[in-house]
C-alpha positions, 0 to 999 in steps of 0.5 A: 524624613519620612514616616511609616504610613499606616494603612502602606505598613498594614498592606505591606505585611498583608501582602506579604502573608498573602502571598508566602500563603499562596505560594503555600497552596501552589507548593501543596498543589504540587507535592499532591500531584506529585503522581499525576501524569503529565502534571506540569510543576507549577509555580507563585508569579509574583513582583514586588509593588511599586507606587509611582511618584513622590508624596507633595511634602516630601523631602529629597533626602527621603529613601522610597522602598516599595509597597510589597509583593503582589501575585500576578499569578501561577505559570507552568515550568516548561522548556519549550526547547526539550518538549520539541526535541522530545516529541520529535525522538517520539516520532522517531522511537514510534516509527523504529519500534512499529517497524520493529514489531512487524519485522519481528512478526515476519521472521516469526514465519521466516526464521528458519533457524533450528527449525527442521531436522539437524538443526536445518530450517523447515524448508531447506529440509524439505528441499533436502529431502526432495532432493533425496527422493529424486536421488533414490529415483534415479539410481533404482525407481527409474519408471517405478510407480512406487517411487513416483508416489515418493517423489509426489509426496515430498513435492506435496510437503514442499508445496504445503509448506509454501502454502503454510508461509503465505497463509501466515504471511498475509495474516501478519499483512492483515493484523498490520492493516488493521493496526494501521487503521486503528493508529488512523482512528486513534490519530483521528480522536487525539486531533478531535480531544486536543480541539475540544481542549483548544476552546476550553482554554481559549474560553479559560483566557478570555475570562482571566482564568490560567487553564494549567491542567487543561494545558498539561492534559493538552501537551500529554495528547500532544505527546501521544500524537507526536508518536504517530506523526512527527509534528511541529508544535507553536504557539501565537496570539489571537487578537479577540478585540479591544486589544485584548489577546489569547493564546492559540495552537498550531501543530504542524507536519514536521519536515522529513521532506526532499527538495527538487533542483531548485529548492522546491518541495516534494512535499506538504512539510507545514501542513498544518493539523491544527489551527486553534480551534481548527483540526484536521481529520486523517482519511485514508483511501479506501474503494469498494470491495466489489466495484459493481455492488456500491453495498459492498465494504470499503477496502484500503487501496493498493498504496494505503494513502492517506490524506488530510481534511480540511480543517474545520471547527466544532460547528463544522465550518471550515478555516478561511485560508489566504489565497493570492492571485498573480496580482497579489490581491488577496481572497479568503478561500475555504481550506482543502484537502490535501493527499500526504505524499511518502515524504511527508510522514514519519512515525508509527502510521508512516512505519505501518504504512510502509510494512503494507507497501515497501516491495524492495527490489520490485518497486516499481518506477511508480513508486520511486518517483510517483505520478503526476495524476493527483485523484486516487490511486494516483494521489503523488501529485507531481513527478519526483514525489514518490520515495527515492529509497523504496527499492530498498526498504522492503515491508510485507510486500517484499517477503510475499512476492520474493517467495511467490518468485520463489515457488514460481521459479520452482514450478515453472522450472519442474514443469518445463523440465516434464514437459514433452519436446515440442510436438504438435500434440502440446503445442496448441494455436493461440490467438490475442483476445482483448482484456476486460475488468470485473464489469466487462470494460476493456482496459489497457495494460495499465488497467485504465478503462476504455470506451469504443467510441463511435460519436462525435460531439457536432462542431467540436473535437471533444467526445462524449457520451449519449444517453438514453431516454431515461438519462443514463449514459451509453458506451459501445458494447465491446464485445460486440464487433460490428459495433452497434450495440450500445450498453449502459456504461454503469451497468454494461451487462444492460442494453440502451438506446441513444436518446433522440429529440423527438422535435429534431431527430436529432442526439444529443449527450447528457449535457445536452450537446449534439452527437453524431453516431457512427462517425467514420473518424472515431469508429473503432477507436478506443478511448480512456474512459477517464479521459475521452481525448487520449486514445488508448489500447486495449490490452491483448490475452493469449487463448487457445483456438480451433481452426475457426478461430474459436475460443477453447476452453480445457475441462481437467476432468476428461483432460479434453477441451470445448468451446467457450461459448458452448461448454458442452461442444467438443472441439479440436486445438489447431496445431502448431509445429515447434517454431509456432508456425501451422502444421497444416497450411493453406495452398492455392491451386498449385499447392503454394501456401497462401499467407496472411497479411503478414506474411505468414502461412494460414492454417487450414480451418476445420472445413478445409480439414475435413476437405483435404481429409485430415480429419472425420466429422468428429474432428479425429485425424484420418491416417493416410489410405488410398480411395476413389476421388469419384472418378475412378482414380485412386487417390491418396487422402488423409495425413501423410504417414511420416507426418503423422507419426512425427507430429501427432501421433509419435510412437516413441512418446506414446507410452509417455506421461508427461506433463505439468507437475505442479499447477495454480490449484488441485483441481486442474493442471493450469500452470499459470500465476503460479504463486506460493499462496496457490502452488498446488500437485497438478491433478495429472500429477495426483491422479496418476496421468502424469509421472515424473519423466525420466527421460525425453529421448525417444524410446522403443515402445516394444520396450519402454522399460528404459534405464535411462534417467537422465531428465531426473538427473536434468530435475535434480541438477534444478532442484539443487541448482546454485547458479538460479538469477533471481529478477523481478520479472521472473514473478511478473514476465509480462510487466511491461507498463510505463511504471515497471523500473529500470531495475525490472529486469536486473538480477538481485540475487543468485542461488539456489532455491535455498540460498534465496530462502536463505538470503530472505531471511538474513534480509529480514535479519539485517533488517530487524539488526539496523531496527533495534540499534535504532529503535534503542538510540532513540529510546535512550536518547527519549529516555535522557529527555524525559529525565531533562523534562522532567527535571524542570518540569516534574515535582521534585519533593525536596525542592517542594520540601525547601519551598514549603520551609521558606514559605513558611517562614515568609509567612511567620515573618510577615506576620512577626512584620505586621506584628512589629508595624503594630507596636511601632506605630502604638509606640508613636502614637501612645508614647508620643502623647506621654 
């Protein structure tokens, strides 16, 4: 039968104090930090002690209990399970309540409830009280300056107010950009603090040490970084050698993703932000504010994509990544960056995000499937990656191209209904001029570059560009039509010459690689500057011409128009009848028209005019009159008096001012673009050239004081019209590229002008309604979680009041142990000796 060992007895007691001591300070570490953010409840790991194997005397009947408890150390209580489910309802409650906020901002600029007079909304009084003034003029302001001036000054209320509503809406559209890249910039120092706090703790491990509060000030930002991107939080061990391990992070982007067809993702779901001691940094697409002055400030692009950098370490040096090649054999490849598709984010960046560029009904096919170019702005690598609900999530976008709809509608509408029948004196020949950026570059009418090239690369299919001598490339100048000119494609303003070797005569291109000028194969072909084999065509613009075919520009001052190339030349519009063809036509000898390719009558240029006697040398029409051809026989020259009188000077118009009532700017009569940020009066208007009509029927000059008013009832039935269609293509009607929706042309509402107004703002509220019930599900479901967490995570007093109890009796026990042991092993040893 075995005895109590000496030394085991002591230790076992000691132990035994040690750790009720420990678990003491573990207890007062917790009831301290009990205020603590993010402070993790800690707790005494320990096991009891057990010595192997049996003493060499020992006896079979003997009973072998342990050598006491020991310490391995303090651990955080955490459930892993409810911090996932709890950083994932973050994401959701940052995404709802951002949403949320914008919303809220928005219908502080839409509400229209309560806002005007009786309790109508400001614009639907407006809209009223227009409709009154229009009322008024009708039944006995029919012709009276007077109540023209009225009608003026309700339409410059209404405009103001169209003007006010887009002012502030693109404020709202500029604090949300600039909240977007302050989320991006927090995102950014989060990813940077939580890898600085990765090597502290992988340091910690490595020398034995727990890092328990540098692990909760970890979790605490990752907390904070799950509210700006929903992300996916695991742990795995490192292997550091000598069979010794450490724990490493790996955050994640989380999957809010779509599958294709056969299960392949849409996506970058798994992308990782963090690899231990490796992050990512958020970079979102920006381009110079001015293309041509590379100084000027960078400005988020149309889509405000963002991509992910690669990941690298404190020293910069990038994570090496596995790749495998179609054998299988496997390399170590530097990481790269990746461009974030809709699908791949969800959170307060992805709901500041789509604020800037959900458009609702006018998505357009682009936004609903992406591209497949993957460089910037096209960075939705793949067809199918866009957002397949975009057309009915709407952001800022949406409430600034609905009311530019709107007041485009609204003044499209009131200037036809001014406008003349169509006689020769507003209807002005037009011909299609090419479209060129802000460097002068022709473009497409998808806005890509173009280049007119007239080279070939000798021996080979692929175009290319020359350069001069000093290395700079050349493009064809595009505004020079005989095609040889050439200009620098950097600087197209700046004139250069193809290099030629001096030893052969010879061109050759910047990488050294024989051209051919002039070439009869490409000569006049456009190309996309981005892409020298696809062809591309140039988009075309309508301008006004004389007879010569010369581009007229109209001054509003003097209302008349001159040459573009000459402003201070007048010149004289070519006309057109009301079916767009040419009131004055070419004939041959027997007085037939001559046609064009085309088939279609040639209008008589300003020489032949004047030949035939339609107009003097000042370009003034001549009326008809009888004069000697030279031969003594009377002739009559000049233009036809019927002729006249019905298309260039009718007397029954004459005493008419109609015209555009409402213009793009104040300061001329220009209606097109018109949109609610620059609706404005038409100088005409303003300046009393222009009044509203009161009708269109022809009119006795000798008494031009007519009653009739039915073009104001025609204008009133427009103003209060109920049966108005609404489609993206009012806003955009020459919205004819690739990436334009199915949906481009489908009426989305119809209404009048304040149903519309009315519709937005229940839009808006339906919008804000679907938010908060969502915003508040997630912040009740958070709310339930954090209590879970909290409940095993938190320091709760009376548990830490039960432990500090039992400890302490642990600890007197184990002393009164120690003191037993003592008087037990005096007894044996004394007394045995008696």
């Amino acid at each position: 039968m075995g005895t109590i060992s000496t030394a085991g007895s002591y230790v076992m007691a000691k132990l035994g104090i040690y750790a009720a001591q420990k678990a003491m300070e573990v207890t007062g570490n917790n009831i301290t930090n009990i205020n603590t953010t993010g402070y993790t409840r800690q707790r005494l790991d320990q096991k009891s002690l057990y010595m192997s194997g049996a003493d060499r005397y020992s006896s079979k009947w003997e009973a072998r209990v342990g050598g006491g408890a020991i310490t391995t150390g303090v651990s955080q209580l955490r459930d892993p399970y409810l911090d996932i489910r709890f950083r994932s309802e973050m994401s959701s409650v940052g995404a709802y309540e951002t949403r949320l906020k914008g919303l809220q901002q928005l219908a502080s600029v839409l509400d229209e409830v309560g806002k005007g007079e009786d309790d109508e909304g400001v614009f639907e009084a407006q809209f009223n009280d227009l409709i009154s003034q229009l009322t008024d003029m009708a039944a006995s302001g029919a012709g009276k300056d007077s109540y023209d001036t009225l009608v003026q000054g309700s339409a410059k209320s209404l405009v103001s107010l169209f003007n006010t509503y887009a002012d502030k809406l693109e404020t709202i559209r500029k604090n949300t950009e600039k909240s977007f890249d302050e989320d991006i910039q927090t995102v950014n120092t989060i990813l940077k603090k939580i890898q600085t706090l990765n090597d502290s703790i992988r340091k910690s491990d490595i020398h034995g040490g727990p890092g328990l509060e540098l692990r909760d000030e970890r979790n605490l930002l990752l907390d904070e970084l799950s509210e700006y991107i929903d992300i996916n939080v695991r742990y795995e061990l490192e292997p550091i050698g000598a069979g010794m391990t450490v724990e490493k992070l790996i955050v994640e982007l989380e999957s809010h993703e779509r599958k294709d067809a056969n299960g392949n993702s849409l996506g970058h779901a798994g992308q990782e932000l963090i690899n231990g001691q490796y992050v990512t940094q958020v970079t979102p697409h920006k381009v110079l504010s001015d293309p041509k002055d590379p100084g000027s400030p960078l400005i988020f692009g149309d889509n405000y994509d963002i991509k992910l950098e690669p990941l690298r370490d404190l020293k910069n040096a990038a994570l090496k990544v596995p790749v495998k090649d179609a054998a299988g054999n496997v390399t170590y490849e530097d990481s790269k960056e990746v461009w974030l598709t809709d699908n791949d984010l969800h959170g307060r960046l992805q709901s500041n995000r789509e604020l800037l560029t959900e458009k609702g009904e006018f998505a357009t096919s682009k936004d609903l499937n992406g591209t497949t170019k993957d460089t910037p702005p096209y960075i939705q690598a793949g067809d199918g990656k866009g957002d397949i609900n975009a057309n009915t999530k709407r952001g800022i976008p949406y409430y600034q191209q609905a009311l530019d709809l709107m007041a485009k509608k609204f003044a499209d509408a009131l200037n036809q209904a001014n406008t003349l029948p169509d006689t020769a004196l507003y209807n002005f020949a037009t011909i299609k001029v090419n479209r060129t950026n802000n460097q002068g570059l022709p473009i497409d009418s998808a806005g890509n570059v173009l280049l007119q090239t007239q080279y070939t690369v000798a021996g080979t299919d692929t175009a290319a560009l020359p350069v001069d001598k000093d290395g700079n490339k050349l493009i064809m100048d595009p505004s020079d039509p005989t095609g040889n000119t050439w200009v620098r494609l950097d600087n197209p303003k700046l004139q250069g010459t193809p290099y030629a070797n001096p030893s052969d005569g010879k061109y050759y291109d910047a990488e050294g690689r024989e051209i051919v000028l002039n070439s009869s194969a490409t000569k006049g072909k456009y190309f996309l500057a981005n892409d020298l084999t696809q062809e591309g065509t140039p988009a075309k613009t309508e301008v006004p011409v004389d007879y010569d075919g010369c581009e007229l520009v109209f001054n509003s001052n003097d209302n008349k128009y001159y040459l573009k190339n000459q402003p201070d030349v007048e010149a004289c519009p070519a006309f057109l009848d009301k079916d767009g063809n040419p009131v004055f036509v070419k004939v041959d000898a027997a007085g037939q028209p001559i046609l064009d390719k085309d088939g279609k009558e040639q209008a008589m240029n300003l020489q032949e005019m004047k030949d035939a006697g339609y107009i003097d040398d000042n370009g003034n029409f001549i009326r008809e009159h009888e004069e000697d051809d030279g031969t003594g026989n009377m002739v009559t020259v000049g233009i036809p008096e019927a002729t006249f009188d019905k298309l260039v000077k009718n007397p029954n118009y004459s005493h008419y001012n109609g015209g555009p009532l409402f213009s793009n700017n104040g300061n001329g009569n220009d209606t097109e673009g018109i949109t609610a940020g620059n609706i404005s009066i038409s100088n005409a208007w303003a300046t009393g050239a222009t009044h509203v009509l009161q009708t269109k029927q022809p009119i006795d000059p000798d008494r031009p004081q007519s009653t009739l008013q039915d073009n104001i009832q025609h204008i009133l039935s427009i103003v209060a019209d109920n049966d108005l269609k609404y489609k993206p293509s009012d806003l955009y009607p020459t919205k004819d590229t690739p990436d334009a929706s199915g949906t481009w042309d489908t009426v989305f509402f119809t209404g009048s002008y304040q149903d519309f107004l009315t519709d937005m703002c229940e839009t808006l509220a339906d919008d804000s309604r679907i938010s908060t019930s969502r915003a508040n599900n997630y912040i009740s479901a958070l709310n339930d979680l954090y209590g879970d967490r909290d409940s095993v995570s938190g320091v709760d007093l009376n548990d830490e009041a039960m432990n500090m109890m039992q400890y302490n009796k642990a600890y007197s026990a184990s002393c009164r142990l120690l003191t037993t042991l003592d008087e037990m092993i005096d007894k044996l040893v004394n007394g045995t000796a008696i």
